[in-house]
N, C-alpha and C positions, 0 to 999 in steps of 0.2 A: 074317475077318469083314467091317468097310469095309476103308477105305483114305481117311487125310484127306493132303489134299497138306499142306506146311510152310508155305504159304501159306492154305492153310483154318485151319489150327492156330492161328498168330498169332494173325488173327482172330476166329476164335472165341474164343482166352482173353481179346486185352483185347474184347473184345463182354460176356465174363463176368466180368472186373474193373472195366469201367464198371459195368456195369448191377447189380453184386453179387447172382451168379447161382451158384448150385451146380454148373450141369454142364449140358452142350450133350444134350439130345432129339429124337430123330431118329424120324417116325413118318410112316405113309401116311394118306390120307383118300380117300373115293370122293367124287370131282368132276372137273368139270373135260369139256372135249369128248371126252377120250380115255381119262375112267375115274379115273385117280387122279393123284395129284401129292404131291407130298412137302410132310410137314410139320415143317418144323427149330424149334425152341424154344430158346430160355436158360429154364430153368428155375430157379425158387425152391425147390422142396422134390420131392424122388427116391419115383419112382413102385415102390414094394416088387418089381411082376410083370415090370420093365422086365431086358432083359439089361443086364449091365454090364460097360462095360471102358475099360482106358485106352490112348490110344494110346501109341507111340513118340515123339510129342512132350506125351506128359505131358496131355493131354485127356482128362479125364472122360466117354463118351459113354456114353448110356442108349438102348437100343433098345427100341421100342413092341415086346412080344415077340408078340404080333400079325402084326406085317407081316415076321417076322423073315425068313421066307423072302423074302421079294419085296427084301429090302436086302440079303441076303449077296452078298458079291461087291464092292458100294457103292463105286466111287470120288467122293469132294469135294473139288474146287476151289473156289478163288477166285480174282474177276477183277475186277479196275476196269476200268471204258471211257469212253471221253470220248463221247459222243453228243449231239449239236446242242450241244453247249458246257455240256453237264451230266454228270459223274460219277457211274456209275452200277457201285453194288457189289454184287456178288451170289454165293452159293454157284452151285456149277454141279455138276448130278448127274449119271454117268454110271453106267448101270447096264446088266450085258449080258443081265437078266431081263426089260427094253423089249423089244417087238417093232416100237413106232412111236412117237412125238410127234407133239402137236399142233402147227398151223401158230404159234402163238406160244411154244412151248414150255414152254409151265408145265405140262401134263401129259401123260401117258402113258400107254399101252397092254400088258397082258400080255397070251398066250395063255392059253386056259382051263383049260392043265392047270397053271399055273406057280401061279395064284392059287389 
């Protein structure tokens, strides 16, 4: 299905025991220069039509079953970085259903048979 690293995992559950969240949701949106970009959620209450599953490190994740094609395969990291003397955290998607990203990388492109 994904693939979250053990460093997305972490994160994502205390993100889901600060915030007192039910479960990490994972879904596309059409925007962006190059068509779509991912839309991650802490969720409060569990979408009935969502796939569901948990990973290997115990994560709750719900998939928009929508986009389900365009996410199988799904790897998620996580990264700190220090930039101009600012900490900057971020999930990191890699997906081999991309055919391109945009120059700032928040969104991306499939081919037209994939979507």
């Amino acid at each position: 299905m994904i693939l979250l690293t053990d460093a997305a995992s972490t994160y994502i559950k205390k993100m889901l025991e600060t915030n007192q969240r039910a479960g990490f949701r994972l879904s596309i949106k059409k925007t962006g220069c190059s068509g779509y970009s991912y839309l991650p959620e802490m969720i409060e209450t569990v979408n009935a039509t969502d796939t569901v599953f948990e990973t290997s490190n115990g994560v709750m994740v719900y998939l928009d079953t929508k986009w389900l094609h365009l996410l199988q395969g799904l790897h998620v990291d996580y990264q700190e970085e220090e930039r101009s003397g600012l900490k900057q955290k971020r999930l990191i998607f890699t997906n081999p259903k991309e055919s391109s990203r945009c120059g700032c990388g928040e969104s991306f492109h499939v081919e037209s048979d994939d979507v």
